[in-house]
Backbone as ProteinMPNN parsed JSONL, in Angstrom:
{"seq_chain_A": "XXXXXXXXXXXXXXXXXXXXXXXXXXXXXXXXXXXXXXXXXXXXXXXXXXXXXXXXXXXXXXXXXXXXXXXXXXXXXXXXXXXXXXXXX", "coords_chain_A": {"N_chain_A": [[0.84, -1.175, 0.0], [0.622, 2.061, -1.096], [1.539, 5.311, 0.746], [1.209, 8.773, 0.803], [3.97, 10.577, 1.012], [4.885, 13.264, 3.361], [5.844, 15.414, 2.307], [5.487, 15.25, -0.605], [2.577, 15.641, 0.019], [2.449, 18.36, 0.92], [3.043, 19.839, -0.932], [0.877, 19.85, -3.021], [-1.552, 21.248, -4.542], [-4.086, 23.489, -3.499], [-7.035, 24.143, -4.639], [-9.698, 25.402, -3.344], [-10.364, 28.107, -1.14], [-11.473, 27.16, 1.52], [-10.619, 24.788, 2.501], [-8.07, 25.922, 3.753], [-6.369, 26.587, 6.778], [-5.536, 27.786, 10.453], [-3.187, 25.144, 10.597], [-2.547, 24.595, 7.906], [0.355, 23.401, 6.377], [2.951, 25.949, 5.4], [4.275, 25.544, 3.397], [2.494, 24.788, 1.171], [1.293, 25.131, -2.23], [-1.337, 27.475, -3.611], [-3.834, 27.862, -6.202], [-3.829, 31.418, -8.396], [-6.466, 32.336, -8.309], [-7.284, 31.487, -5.663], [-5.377, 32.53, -3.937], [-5.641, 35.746, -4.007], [-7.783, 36.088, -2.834], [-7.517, 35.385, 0.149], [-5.487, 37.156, 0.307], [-7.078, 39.376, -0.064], [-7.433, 40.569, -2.502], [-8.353, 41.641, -5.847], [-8.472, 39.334, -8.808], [-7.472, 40.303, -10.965], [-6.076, 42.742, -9.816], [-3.949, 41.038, -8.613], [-2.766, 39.929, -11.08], [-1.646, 42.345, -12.008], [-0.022, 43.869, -10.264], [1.706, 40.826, -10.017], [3.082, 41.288, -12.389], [3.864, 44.268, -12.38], [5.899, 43.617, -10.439], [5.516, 43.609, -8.124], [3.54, 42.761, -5.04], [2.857, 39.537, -3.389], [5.369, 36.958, -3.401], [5.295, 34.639, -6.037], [5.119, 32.078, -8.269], [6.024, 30.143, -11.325], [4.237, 26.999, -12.537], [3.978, 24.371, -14.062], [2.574, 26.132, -16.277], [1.143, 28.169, -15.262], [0.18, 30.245, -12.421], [1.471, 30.245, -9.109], [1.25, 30.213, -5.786], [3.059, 30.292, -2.948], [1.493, 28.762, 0.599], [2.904, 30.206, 2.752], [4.305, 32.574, 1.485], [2.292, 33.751, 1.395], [1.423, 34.509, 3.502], [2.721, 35.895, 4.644], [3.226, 38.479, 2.923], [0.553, 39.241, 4.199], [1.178, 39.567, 6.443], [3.081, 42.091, 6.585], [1.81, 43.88, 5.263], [-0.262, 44.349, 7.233], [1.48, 45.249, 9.069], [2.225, 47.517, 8.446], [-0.101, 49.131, 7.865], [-0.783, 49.447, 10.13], [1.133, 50.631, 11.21], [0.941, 53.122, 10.071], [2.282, 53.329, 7.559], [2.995, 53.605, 3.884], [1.741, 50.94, 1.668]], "CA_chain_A": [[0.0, 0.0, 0.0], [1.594, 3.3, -1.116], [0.965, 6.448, 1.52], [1.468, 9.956, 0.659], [4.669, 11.092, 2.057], [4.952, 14.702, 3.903], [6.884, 16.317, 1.499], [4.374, 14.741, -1.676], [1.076, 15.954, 0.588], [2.713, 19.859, 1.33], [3.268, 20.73, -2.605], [-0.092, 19.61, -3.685], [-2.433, 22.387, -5.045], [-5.35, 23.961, -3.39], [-8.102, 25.612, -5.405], [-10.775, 26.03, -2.618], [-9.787, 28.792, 0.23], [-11.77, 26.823, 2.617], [-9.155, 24.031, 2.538], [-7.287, 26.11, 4.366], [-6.649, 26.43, 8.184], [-4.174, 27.471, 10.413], [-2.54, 24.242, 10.646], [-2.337, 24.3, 6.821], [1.668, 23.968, 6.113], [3.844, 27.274, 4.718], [4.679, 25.146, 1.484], [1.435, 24.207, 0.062], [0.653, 26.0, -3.218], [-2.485, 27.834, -3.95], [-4.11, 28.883, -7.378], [-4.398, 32.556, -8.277], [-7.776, 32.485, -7.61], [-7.077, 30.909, -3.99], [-4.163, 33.592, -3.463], [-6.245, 36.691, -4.329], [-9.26, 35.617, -2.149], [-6.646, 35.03, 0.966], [-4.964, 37.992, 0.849], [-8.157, 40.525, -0.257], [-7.009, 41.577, -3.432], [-9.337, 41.02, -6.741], [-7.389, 38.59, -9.298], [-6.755, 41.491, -12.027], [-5.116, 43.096, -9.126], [-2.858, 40.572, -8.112], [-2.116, 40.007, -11.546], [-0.693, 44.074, -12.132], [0.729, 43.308, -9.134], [2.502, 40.502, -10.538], [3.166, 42.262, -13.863], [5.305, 44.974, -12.042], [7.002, 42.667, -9.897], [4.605, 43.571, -6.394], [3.006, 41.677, -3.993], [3.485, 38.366, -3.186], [6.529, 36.394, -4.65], [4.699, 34.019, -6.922], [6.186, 30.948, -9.205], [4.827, 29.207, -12.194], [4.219, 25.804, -12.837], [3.302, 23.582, -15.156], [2.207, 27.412, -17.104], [0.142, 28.523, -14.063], [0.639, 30.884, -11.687], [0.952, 29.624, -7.97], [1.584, 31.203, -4.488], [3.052, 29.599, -1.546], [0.944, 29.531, 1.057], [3.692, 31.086, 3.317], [4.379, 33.735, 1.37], [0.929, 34.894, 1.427], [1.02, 34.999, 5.141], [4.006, 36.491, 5.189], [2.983, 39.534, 2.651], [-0.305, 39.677, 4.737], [2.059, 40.061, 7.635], [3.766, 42.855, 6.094], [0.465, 44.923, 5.04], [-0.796, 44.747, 8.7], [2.321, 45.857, 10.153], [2.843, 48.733, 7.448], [-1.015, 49.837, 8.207], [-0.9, 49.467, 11.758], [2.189, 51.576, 11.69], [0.669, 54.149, 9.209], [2.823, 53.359, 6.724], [2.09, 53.171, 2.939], [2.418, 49.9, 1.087]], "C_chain_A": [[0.885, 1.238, 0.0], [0.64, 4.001, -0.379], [1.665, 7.518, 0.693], [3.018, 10.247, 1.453], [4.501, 12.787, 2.389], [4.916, 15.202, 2.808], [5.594, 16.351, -0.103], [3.456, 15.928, -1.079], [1.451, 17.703, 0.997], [2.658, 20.386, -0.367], [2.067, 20.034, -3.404], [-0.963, 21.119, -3.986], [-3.535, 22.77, -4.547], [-6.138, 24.732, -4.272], [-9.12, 26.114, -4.475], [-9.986, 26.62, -1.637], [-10.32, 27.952, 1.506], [-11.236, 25.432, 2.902], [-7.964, 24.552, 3.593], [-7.427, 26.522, 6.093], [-5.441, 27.054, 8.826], [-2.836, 26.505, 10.931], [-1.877, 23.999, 9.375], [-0.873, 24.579, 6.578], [1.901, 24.875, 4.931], [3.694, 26.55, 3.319], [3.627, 24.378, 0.621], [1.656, 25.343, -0.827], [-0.655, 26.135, -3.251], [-2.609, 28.217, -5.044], [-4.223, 30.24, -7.313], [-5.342, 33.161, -7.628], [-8.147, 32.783, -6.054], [-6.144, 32.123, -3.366], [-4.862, 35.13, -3.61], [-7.459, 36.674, -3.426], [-8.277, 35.939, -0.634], [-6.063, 36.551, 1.268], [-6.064, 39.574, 0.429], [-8.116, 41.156, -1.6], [-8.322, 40.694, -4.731], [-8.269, 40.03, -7.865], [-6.593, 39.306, -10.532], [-5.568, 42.011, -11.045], [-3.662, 42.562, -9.053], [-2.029, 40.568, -9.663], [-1.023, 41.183, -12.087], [0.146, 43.351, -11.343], [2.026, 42.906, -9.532], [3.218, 41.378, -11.63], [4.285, 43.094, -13.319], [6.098, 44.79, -11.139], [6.62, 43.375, -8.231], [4.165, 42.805, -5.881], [3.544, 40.698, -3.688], [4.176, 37.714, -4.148], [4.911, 35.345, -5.28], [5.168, 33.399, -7.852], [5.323, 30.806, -10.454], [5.539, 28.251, -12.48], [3.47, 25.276, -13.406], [2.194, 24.986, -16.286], [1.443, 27.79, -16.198], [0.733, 28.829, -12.84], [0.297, 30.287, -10.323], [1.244, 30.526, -6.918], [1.735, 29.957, -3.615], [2.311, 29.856, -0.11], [1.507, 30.154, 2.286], [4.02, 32.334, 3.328], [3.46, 34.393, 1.077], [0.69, 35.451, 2.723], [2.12, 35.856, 4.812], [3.634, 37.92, 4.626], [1.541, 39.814, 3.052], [0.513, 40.449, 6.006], [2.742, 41.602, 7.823], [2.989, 43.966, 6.118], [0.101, 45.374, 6.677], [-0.378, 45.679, 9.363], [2.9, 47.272, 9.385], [1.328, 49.487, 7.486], [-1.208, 50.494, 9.133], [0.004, 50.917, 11.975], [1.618, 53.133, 11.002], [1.152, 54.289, 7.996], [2.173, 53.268, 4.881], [2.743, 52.09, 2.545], [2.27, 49.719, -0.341]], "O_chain_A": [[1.724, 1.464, 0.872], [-0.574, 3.804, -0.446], [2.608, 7.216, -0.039], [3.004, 10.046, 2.667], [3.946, 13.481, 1.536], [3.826, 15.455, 2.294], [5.018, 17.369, -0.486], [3.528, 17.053, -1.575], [0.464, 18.295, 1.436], [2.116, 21.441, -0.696], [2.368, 19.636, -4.53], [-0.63, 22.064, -3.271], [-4.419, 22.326, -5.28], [-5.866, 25.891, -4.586], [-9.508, 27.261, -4.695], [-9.027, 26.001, -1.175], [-9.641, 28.032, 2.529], [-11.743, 25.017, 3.944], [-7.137, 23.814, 4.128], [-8.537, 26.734, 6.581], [-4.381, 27.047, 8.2], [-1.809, 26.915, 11.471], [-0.827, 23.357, 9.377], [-0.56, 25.768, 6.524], [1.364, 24.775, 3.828], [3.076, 26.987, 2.349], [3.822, 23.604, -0.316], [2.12, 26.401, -0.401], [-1.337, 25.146, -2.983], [-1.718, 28.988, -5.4], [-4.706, 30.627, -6.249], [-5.33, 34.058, -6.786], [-8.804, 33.637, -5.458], [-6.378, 32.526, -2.227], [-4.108, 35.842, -2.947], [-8.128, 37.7, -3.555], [-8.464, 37.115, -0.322], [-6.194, 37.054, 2.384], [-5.659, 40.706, 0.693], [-8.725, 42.205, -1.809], [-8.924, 39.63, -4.588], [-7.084, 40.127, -7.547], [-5.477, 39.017, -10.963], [-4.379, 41.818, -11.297], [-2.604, 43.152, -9.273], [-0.893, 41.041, -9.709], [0.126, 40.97, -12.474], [0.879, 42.416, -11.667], [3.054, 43.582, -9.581], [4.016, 42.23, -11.241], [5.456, 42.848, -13.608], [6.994, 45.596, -10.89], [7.475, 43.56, -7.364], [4.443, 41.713, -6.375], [4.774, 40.719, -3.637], [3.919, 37.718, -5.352], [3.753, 35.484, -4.885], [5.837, 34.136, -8.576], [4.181, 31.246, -10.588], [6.755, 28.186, -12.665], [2.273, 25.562, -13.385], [1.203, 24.623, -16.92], [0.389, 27.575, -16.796], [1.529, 28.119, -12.225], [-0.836, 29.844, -10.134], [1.499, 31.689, -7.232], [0.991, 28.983, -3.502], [2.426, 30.971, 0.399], [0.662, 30.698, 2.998], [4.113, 33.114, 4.275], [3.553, 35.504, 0.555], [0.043, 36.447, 3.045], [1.655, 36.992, 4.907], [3.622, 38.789, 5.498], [1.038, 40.67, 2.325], [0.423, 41.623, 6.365], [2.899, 42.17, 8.904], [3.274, 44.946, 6.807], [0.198, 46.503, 7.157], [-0.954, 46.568, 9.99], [3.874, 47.92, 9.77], [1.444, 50.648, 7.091], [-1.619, 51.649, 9.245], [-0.286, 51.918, 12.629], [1.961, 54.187, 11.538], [0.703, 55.161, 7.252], [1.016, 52.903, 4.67], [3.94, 51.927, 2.782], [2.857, 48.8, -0.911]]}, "name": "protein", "num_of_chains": 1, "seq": "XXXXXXXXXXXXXXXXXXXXXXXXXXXXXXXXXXXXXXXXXXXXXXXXXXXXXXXXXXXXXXXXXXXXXXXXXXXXXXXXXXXXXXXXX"}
């Protein structure tokens, strides 16, 4: 009987946001879709975004744009603490 190992079951793909939790490990990938929902932005947005090399890092694979879901916390993390402070982002 083959199992999933860790490593396999962390780099699998979410498309639904409600998949996620926060137990959900840093190195899953999310679709666009999923990454734009997550961090508030609309998906035109994120793509500008992308486009002039803003927001969250972001890879592609297999021709499709992904997001880790680490570094979505992480540039949520960022926003908070650059609001909070007054800052602009």
């Amino acid at each position: 009987m083959n199992t999933p190992s860790a490593t396999s079951a962390h780099h699998r793909l979410i498309t639904d946001i409600h998949l996620i939790n926060s137990n959900t490990p840093d190195d899953v990938l999310v679709n666009l879709h999923v990454a734009a929902e997550y961090v508030g932005h609309t998906v035109p947005y994120m793509r500008n975004m992308r486009a002039d090399g803003r927001g969250p890092v972001s890879h592609l694979r297999a021709r499709r744009i992904v997001y880790r879901l680490g570094d979505l916390r992480a540039y949520n993390d960022r926003y908070a603490q650059a609001t909070t402070a007054g800052g602009n982002y």
